[in-house]
N, CA and C atoms as a LAMMPS dump frame, in Angstrom:
ITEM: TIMESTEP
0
ITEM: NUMBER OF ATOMS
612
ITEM: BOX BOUNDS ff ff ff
-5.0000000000000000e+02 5.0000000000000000e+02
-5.0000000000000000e+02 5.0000000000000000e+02
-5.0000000000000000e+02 5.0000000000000000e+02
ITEM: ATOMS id mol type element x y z
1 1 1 N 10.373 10.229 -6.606
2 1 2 C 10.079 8.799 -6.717
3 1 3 C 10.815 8.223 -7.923
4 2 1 N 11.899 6.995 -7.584
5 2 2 C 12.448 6.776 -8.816
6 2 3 C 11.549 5.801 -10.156
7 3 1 N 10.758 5.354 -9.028
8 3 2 C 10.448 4.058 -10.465
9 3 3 C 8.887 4.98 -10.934
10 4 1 N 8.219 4.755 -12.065
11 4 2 C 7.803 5.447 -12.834
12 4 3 C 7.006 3.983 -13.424
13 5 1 N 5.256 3.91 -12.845
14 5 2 C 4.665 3.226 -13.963
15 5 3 C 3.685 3.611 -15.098
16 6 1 N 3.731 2.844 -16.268
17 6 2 C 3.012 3.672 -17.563
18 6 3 C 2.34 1.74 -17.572
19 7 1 N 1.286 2.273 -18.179
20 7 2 C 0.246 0.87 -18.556
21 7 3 C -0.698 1.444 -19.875
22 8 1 N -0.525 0.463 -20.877
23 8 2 C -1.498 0.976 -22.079
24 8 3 C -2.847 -0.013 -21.587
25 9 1 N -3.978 0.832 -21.926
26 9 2 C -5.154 0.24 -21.935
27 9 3 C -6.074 0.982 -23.159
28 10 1 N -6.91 0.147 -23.309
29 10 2 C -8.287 0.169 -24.512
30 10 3 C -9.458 0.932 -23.186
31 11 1 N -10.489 1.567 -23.686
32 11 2 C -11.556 1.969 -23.312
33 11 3 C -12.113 0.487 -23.987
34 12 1 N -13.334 0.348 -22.664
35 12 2 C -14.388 -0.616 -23.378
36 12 3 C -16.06 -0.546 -22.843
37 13 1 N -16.811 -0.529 -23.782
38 13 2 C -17.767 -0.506 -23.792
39 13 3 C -19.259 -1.951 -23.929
40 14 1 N -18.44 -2.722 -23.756
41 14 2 C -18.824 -4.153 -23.503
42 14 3 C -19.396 -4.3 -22.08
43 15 1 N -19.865 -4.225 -21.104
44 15 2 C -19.997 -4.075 -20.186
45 15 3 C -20.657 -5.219 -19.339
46 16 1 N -20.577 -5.777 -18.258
47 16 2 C -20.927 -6.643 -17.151
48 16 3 C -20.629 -7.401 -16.603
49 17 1 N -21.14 -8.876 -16.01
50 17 2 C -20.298 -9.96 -15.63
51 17 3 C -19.794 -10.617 -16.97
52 18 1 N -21.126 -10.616 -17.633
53 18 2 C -20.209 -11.488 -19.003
54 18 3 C -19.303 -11.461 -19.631
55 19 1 N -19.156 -9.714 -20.177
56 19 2 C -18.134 -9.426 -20.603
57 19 3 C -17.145 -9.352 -20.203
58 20 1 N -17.053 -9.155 -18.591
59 20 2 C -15.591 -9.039 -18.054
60 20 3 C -15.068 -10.598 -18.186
61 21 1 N -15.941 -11.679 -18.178
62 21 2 C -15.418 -13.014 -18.319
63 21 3 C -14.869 -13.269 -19.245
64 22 1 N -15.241 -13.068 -20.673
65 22 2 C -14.828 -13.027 -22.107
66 22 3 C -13.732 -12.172 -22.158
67 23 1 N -13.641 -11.192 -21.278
68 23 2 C -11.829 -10.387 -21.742
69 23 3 C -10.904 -11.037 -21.181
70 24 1 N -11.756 -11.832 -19.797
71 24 2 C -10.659 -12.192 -18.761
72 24 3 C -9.731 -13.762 -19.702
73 25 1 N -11.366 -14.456 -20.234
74 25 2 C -10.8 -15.766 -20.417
75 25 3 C -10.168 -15.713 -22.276
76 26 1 N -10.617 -14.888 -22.876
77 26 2 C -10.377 -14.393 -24.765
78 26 3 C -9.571 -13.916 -25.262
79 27 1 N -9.131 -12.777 -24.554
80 27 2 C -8.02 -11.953 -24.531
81 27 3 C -7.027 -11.684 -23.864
82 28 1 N -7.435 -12.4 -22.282
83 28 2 C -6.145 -12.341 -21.39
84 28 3 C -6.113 -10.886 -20.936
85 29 1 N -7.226 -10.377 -20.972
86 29 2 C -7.237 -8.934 -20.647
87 29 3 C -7.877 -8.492 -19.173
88 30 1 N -7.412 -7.39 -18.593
89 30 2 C -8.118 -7.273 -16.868
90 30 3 C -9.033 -6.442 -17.052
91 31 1 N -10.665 -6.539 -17.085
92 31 2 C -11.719 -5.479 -16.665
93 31 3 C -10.838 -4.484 -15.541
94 32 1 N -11.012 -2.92 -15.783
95 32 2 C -10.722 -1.862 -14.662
96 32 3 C -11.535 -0.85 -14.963
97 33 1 N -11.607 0.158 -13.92
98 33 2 C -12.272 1.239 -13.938
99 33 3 C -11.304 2.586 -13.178
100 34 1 N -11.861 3.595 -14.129
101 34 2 C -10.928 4.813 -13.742
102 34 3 C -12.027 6.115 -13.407
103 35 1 N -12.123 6.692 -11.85
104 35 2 C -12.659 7.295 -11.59
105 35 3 C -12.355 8.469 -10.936
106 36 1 N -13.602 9.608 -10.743
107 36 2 C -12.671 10.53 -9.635
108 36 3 C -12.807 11.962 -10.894
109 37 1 N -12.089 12.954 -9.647
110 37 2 C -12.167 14.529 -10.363
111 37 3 C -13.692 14.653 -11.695
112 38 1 N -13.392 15.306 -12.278
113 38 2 C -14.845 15.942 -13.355
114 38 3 C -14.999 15.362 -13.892
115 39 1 N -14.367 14.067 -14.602
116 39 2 C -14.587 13.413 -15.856
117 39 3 C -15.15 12.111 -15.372
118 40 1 N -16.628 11.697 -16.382
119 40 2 C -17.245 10.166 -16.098
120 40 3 C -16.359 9.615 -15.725
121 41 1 N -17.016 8.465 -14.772
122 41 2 C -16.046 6.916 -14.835
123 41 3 C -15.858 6.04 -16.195
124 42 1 N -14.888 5.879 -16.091
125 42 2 C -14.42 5.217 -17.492
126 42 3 C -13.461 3.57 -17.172
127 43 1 N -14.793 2.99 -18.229
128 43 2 C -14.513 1.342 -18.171
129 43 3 C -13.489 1.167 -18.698
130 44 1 N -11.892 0.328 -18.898
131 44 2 C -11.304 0.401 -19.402
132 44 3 C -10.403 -1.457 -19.647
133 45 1 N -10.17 -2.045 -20.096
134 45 2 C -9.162 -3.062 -20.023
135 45 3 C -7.581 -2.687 -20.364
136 46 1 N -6.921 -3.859 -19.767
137 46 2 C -5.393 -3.619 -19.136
138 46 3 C -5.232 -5.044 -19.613
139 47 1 N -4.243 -5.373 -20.222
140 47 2 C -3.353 -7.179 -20.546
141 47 3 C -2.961 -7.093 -19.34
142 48 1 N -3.363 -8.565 -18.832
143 48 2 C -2.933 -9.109 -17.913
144 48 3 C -1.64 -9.49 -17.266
145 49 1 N -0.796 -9.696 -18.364
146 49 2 C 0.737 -9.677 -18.323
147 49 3 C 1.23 -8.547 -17.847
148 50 1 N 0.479 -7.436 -17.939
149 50 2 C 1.488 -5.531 -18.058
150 50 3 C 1.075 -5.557 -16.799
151 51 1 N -0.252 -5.642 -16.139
152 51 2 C -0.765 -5.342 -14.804
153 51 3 C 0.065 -6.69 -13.891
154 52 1 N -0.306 -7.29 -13.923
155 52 2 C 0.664 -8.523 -13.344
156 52 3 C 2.074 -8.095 -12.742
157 53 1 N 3.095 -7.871 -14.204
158 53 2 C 4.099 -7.807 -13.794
159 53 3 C 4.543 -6.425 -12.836
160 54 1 N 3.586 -5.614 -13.008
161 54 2 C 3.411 -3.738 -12.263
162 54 3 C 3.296 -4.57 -10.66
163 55 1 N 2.537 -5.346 -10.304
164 55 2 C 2.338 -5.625 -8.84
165 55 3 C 3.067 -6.257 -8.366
166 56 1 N 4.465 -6.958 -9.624
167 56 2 C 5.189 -7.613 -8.363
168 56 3 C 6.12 -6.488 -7.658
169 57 1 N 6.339 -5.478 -8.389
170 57 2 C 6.691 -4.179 -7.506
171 57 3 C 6.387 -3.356 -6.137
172 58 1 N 6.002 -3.373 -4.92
173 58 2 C 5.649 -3.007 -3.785
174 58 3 C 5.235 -1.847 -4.406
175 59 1 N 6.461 -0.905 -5.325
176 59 2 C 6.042 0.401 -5.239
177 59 3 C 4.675 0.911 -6.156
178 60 1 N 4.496 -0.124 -6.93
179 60 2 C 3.098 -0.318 -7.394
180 60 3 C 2.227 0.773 -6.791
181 61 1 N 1.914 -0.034 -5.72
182 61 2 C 0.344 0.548 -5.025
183 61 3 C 0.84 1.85 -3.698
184 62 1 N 1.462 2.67 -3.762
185 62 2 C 2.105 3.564 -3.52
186 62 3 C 2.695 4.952 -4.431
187 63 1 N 2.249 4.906 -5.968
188 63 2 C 2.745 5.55 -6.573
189 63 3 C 2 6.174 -7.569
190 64 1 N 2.082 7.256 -8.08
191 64 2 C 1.396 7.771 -9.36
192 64 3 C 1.431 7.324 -10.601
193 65 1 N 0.521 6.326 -11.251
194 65 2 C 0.527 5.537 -11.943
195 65 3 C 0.169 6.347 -13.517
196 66 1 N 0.757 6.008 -14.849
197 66 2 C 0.221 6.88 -15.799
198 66 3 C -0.297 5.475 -16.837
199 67 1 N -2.161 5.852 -17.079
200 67 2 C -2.66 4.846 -17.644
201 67 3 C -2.889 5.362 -18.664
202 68 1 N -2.698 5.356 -20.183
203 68 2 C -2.683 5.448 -21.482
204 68 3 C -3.939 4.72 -22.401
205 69 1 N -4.922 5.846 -22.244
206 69 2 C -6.366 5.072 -22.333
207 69 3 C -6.852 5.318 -24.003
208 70 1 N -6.136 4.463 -24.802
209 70 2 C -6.335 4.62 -26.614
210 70 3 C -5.351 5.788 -26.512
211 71 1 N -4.237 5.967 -26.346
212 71 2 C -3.448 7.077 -26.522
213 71 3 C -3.199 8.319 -25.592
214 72 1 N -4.717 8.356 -25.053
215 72 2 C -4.163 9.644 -23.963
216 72 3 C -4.387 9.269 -22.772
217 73 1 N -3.097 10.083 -22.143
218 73 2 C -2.416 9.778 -21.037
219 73 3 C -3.215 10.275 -19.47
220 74 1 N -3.919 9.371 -18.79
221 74 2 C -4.301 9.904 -17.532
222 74 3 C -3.202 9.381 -16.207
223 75 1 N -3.103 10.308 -15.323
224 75 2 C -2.62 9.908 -14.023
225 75 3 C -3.597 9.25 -13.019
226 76 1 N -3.463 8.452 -12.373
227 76 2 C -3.94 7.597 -10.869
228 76 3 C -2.968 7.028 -9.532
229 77 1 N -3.948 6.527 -8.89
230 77 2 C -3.665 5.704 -7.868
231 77 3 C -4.788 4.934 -7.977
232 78 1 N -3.924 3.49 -7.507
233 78 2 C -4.792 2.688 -7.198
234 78 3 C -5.492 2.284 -6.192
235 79 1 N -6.792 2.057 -5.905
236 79 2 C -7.848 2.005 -5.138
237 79 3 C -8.019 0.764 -4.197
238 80 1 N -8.471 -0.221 -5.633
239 80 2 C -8.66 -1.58 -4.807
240 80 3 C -8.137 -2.607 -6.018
241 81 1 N -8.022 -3.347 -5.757
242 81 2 C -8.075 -5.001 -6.879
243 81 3 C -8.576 -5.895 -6.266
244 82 1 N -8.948 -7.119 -7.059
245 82 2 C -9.422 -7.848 -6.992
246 82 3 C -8.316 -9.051 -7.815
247 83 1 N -8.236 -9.853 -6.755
248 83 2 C -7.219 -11.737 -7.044
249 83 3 C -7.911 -12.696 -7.313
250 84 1 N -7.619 -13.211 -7.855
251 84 2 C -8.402 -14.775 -8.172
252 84 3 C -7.655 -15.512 -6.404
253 85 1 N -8.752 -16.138 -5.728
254 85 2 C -8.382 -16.876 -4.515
255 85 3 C -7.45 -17.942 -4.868
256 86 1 N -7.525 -18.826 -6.075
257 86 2 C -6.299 -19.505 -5.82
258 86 3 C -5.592 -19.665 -6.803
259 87 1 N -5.761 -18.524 -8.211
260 87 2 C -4.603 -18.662 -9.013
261 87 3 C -3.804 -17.042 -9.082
262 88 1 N -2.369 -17.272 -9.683
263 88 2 C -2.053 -15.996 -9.767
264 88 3 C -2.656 -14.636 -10.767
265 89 1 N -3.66 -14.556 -10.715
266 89 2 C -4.46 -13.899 -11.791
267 89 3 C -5.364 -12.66 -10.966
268 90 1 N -5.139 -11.385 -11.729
269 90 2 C -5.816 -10.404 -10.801
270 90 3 C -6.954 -10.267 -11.567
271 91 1 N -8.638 -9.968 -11.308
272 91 2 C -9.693 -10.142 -11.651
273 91 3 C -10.282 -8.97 -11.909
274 92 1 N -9.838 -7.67 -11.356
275 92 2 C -10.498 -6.107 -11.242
276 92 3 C -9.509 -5.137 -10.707
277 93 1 N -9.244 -3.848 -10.898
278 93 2 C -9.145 -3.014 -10.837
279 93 3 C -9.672 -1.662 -11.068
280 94 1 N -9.509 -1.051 -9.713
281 94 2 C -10.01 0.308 -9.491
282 94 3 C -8.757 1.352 -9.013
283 95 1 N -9.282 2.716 -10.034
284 95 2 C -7.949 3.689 -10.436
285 95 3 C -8.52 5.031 -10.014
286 96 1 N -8.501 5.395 -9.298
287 96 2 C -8.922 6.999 -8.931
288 96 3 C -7.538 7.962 -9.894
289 97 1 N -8.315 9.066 -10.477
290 97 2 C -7.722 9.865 -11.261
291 97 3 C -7.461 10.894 -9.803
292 98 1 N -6 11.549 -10.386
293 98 2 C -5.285 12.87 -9.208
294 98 3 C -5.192 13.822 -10.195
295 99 1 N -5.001 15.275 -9.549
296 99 2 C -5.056 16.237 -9.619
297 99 3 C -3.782 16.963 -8.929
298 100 1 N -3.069 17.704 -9.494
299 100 2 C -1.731 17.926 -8.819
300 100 3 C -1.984 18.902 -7.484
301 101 1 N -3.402 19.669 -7.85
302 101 2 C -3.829 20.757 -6.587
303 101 3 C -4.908 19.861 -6.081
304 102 1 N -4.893 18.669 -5.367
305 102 2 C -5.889 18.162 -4.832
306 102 3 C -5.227 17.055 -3.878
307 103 1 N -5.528 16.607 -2.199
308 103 2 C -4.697 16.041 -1.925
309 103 3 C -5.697 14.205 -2.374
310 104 1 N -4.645 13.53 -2.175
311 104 2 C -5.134 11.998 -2.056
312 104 3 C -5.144 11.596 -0.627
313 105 1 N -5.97 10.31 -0.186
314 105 2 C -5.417 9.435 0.139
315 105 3 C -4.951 8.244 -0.156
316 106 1 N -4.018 7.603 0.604
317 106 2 C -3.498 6.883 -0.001
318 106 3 C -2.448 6.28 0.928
319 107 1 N -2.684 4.379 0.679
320 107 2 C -2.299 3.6 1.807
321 107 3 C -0.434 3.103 1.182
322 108 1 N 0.449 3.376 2.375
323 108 2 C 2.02 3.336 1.928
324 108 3 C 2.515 2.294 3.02
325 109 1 N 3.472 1.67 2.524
326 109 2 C 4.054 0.521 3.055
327 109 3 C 5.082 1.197 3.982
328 110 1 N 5.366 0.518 5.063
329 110 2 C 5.926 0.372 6.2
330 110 3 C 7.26 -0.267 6.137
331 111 1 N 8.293 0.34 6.253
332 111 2 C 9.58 -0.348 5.947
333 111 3 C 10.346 -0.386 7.59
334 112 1 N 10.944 -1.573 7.668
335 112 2 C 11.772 -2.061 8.786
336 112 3 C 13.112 -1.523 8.653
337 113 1 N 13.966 -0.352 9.462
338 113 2 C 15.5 -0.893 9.086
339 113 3 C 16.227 -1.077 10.291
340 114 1 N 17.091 -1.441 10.274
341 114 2 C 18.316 -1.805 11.463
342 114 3 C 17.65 -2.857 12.305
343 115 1 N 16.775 -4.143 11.627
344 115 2 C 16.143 -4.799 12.757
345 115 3 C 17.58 -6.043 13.161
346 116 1 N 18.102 -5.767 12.57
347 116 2 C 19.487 -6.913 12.662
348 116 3 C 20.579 -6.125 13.981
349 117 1 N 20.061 -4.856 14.242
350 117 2 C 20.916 -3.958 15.234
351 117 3 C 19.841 -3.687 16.39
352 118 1 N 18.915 -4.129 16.71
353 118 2 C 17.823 -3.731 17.599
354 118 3 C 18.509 -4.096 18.759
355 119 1 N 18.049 -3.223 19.861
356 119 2 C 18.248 -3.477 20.766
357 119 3 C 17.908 -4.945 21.435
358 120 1 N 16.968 -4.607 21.488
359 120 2 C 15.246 -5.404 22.269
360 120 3 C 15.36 -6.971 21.975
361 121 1 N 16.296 -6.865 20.46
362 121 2 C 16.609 -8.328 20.014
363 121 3 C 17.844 -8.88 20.544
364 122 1 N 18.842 -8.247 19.926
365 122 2 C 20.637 -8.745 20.36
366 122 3 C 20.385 -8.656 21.756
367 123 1 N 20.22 -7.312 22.473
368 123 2 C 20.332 -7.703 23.88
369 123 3 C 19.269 -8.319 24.859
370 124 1 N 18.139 -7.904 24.962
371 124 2 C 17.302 -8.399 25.412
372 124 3 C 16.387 -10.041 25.403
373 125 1 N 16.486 -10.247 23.812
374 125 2 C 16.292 -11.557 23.38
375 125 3 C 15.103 -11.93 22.646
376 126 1 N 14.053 -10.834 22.653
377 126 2 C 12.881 -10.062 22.341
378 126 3 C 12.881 -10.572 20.641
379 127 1 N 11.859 -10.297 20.462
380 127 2 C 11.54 -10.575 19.168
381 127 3 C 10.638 -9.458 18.258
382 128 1 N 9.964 -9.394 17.139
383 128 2 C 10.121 -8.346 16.183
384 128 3 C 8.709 -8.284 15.775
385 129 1 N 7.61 -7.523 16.856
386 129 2 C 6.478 -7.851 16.034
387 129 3 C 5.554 -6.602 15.378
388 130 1 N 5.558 -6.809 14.018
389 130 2 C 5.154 -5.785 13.176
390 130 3 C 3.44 -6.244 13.214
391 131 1 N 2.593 -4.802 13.574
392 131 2 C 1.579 -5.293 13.904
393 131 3 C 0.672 -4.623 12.817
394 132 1 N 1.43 -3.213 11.799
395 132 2 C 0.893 -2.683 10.946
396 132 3 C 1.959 -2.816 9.56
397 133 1 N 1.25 -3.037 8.553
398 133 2 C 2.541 -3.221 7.013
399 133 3 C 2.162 -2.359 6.514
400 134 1 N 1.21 -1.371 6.575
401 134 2 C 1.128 -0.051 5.548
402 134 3 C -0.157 0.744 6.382
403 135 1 N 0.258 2.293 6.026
404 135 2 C -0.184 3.574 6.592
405 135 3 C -1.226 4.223 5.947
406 136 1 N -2.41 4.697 6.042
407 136 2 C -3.209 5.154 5.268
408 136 3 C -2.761 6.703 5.023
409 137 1 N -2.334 7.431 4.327
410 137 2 C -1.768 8.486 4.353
411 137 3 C -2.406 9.937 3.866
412 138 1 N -2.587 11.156 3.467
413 138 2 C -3.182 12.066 3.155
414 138 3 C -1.778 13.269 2.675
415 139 1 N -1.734 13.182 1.154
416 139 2 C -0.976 14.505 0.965
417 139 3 C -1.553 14.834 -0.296
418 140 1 N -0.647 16.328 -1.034
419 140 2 C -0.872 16.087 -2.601
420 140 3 C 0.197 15.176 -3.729
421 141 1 N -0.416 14.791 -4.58
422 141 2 C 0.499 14.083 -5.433
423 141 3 C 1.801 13.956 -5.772
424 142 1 N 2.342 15.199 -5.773
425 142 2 C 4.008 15.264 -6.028
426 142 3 C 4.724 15.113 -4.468
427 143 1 N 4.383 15.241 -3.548
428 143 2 C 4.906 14.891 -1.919
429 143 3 C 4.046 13.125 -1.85
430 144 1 N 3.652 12.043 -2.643
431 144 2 C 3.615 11.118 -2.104
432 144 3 C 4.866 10.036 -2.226
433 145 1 N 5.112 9.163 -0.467
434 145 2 C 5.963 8.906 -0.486
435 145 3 C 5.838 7.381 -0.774
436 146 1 N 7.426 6.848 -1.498
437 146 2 C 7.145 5.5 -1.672
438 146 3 C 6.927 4.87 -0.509
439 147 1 N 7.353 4.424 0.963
440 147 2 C 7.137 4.107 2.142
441 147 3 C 7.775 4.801 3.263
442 148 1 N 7.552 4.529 4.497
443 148 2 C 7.812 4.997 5.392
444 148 3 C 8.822 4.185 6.193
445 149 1 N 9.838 4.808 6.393
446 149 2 C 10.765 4.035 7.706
447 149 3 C 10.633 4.002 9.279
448 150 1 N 11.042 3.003 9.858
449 150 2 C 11.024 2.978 10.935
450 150 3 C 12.892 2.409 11.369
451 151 1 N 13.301 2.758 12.266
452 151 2 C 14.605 3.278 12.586
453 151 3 C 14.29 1.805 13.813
454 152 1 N 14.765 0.466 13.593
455 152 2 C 14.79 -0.174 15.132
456 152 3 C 15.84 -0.408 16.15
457 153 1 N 16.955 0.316 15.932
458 153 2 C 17.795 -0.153 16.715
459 153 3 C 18.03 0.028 17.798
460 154 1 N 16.756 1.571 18.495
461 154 2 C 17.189 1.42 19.776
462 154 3 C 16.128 0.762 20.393
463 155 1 N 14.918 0.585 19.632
464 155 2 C 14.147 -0.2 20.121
465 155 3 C 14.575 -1.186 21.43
466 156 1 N 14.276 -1.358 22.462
467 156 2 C 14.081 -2.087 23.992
468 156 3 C 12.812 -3.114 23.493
469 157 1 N 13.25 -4.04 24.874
470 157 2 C 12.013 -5.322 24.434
471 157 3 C 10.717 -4.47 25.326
472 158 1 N 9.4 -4.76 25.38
473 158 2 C 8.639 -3.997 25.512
474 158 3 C 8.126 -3.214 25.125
475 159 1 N 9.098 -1.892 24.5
476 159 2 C 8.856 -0.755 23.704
477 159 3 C 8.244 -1.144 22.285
478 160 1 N 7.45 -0.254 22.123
479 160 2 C 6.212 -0.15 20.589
480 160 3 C 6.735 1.214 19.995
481 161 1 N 6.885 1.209 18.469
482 161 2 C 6.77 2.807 17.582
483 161 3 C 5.189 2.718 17.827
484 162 1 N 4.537 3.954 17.951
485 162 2 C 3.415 3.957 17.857
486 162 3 C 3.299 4.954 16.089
487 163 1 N 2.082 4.989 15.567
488 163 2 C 2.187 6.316 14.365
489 163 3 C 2.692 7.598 14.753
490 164 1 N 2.307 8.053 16.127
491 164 2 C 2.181 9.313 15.984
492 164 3 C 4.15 9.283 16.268
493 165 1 N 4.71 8.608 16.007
494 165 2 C 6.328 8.71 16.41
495 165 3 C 6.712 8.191 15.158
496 166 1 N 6.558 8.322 14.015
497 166 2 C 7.279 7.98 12.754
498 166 3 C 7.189 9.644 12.109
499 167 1 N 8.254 9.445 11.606
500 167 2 C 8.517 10.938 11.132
501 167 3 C 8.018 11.115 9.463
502 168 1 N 6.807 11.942 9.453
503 168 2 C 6.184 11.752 7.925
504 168 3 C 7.011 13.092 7.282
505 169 1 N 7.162 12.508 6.069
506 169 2 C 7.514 13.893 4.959
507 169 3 C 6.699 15.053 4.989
508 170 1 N 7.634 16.142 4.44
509 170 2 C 6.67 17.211 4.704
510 170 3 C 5.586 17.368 3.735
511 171 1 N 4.794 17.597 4.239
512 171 2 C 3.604 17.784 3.261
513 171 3 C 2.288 16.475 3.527
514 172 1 N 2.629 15.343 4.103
515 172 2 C 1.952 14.485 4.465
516 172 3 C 1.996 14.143 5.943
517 173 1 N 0.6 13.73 5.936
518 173 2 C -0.245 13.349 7.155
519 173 3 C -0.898 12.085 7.346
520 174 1 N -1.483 11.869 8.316
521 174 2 C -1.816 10.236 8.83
522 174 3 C -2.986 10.605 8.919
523 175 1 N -4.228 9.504 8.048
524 175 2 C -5.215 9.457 8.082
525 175 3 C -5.822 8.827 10.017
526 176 1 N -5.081 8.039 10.157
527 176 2 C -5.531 7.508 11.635
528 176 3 C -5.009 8.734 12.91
529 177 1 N -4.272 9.463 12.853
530 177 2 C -4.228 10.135 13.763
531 177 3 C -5.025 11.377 13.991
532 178 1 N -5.57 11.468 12.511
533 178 2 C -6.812 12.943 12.825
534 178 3 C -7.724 12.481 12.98
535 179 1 N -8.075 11.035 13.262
536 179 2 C -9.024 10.62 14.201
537 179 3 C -9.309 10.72 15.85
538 180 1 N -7.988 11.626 16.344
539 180 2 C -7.686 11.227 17.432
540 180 3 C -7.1 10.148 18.45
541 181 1 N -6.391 10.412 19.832
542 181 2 C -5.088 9.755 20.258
543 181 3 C -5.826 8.625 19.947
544 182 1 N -6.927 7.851 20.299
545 182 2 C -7.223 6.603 20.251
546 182 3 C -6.956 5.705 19.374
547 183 1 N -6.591 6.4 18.021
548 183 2 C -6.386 5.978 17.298
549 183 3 C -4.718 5.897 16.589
550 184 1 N -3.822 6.011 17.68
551 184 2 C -2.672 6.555 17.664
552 184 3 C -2.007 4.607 17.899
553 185 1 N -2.605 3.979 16.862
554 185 2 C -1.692 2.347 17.3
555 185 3 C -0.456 2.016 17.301
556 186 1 N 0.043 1.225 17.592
557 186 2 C 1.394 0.632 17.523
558 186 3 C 1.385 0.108 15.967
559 187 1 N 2.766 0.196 15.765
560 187 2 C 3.098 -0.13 14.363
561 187 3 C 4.147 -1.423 14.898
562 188 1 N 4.83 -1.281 15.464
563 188 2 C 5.595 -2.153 15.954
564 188 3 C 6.208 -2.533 16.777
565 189 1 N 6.368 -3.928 17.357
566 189 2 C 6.525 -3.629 19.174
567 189 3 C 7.83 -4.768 19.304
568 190 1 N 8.566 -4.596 20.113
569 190 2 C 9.441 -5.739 20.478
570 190 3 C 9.602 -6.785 21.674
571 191 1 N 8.501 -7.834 21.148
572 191 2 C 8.282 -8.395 22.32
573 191 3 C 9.233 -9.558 23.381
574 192 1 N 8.948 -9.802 24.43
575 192 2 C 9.823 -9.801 25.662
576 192 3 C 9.642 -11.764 24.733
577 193 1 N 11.04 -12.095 25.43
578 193 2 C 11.262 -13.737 24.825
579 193 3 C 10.528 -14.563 25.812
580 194 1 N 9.862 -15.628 24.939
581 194 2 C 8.707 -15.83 25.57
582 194 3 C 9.084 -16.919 27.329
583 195 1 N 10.703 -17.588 26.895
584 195 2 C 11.128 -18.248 27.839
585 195 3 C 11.222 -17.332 29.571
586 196 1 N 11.151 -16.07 29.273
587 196 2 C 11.338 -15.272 30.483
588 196 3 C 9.962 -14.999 30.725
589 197 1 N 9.035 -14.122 29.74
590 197 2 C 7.506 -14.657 30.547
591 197 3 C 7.206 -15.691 31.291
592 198 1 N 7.573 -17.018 30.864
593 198 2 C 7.041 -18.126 31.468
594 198 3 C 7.651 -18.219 33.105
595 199 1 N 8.889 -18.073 32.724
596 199 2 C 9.8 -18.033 34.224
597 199 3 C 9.542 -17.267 35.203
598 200 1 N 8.997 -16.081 34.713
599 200 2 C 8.68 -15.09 35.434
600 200 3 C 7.293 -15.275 36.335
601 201 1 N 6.464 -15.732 35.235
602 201 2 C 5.312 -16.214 35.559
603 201 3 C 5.191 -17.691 36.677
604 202 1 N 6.373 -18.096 36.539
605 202 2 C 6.25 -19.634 37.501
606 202 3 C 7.022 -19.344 38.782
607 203 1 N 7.958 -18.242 38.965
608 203 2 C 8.357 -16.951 39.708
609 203 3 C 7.397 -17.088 41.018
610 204 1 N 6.4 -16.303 40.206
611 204 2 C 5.672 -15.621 41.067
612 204 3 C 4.685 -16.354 41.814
């Protein structure tokens, strides 16, 4: 994995709605929590600026994150966050601690390529519909991948990638498919142009 994030944070012991309001609105600081493997959960704040600018990165929430809590260094992934609904301001974060002999899960973005060479599109007339943007995934830490590709060019109009037809790295697995086939969805389908449905349909 090339990009590499580090975030300094304070431990804090201030604790609740109030206090997370007073870091949020005083200090410009993000309430988070870091949990997981043997060690308590640990309350922690993050400047808002350092976390901010980490998410305009995709590879962000896909990657082994190193959080620097008063000096020492823990590894994570991130869990969940929390946005302010209508400003650019993130409100919470949650950090599960990894273990290099332990697997994660962990949800990875879905990458498009050759959709400018698709079949289903240039020839057919079809259009491009992505019905999943990220994979819930299961490996150990050093095999997690930044995203997953999908190959569209021979894609046909009609035709769907489903999961179980994307080719995962070795060492990782799909949380939705060891659920069984039912759970085997389309990731992306190339659908028929809608002017020939209709025709077809007034056809008949």
């Amino acid at each position: 994995m090339s990009n590499e994030f580090e975030l300094n944070c304070s431990a804090r012991n201030d604790l609740g709605k109030g206090a997370s309001r007073r870091l949020r609105r005083l200090a410009d600081l993000v309430p988070a929590i870091i949990y997981g493997g043997t060690a308590a959960p640990e309350s922690i704040s993050i400047p808002h600026k350092d976390i901010l600018k980490a998410t305009t990165n995709e590879a962000f929430f896909s990657h082994i994150i190193t959080l620097v809590v008063d000096g020492k260094k823990q590894q994570v992934v991130i869990k969940a966050m929390q946005r302010h609904p209508a400003k650019p301001r993130i409100m919470h974060a949650d950090f599960q601690r990894v273990d290099k002999t332990h697997t994660i899960h962990v949800k990875v973005p879905v990458h498009l390529i050759n959709e400018d060479k698709c079949k289903g599109v240039k020839v057919g007339g079809g259009s491009i519909l992505k019905t999943m943007s990220e994979l819930e995934i299961v490996c150990l830490p050093q095999d997690l991948p930044e995203y997953l590709e999908i190959d569209m060019a021979d894609l046909g109009v009609g035709e769907s990638i489903h999961i179980s037809q994307i080719k995962l790295p070795k060492g990782v697995s799909s949380v939705d498919l060891a659920h069984g086939h039912d759970s085997d969805h389309a990731v992306v389908t190339v659908q028929a142009p809608r002017g020939g449905a209709v025709a077809e349909g007034e056809e008949a």
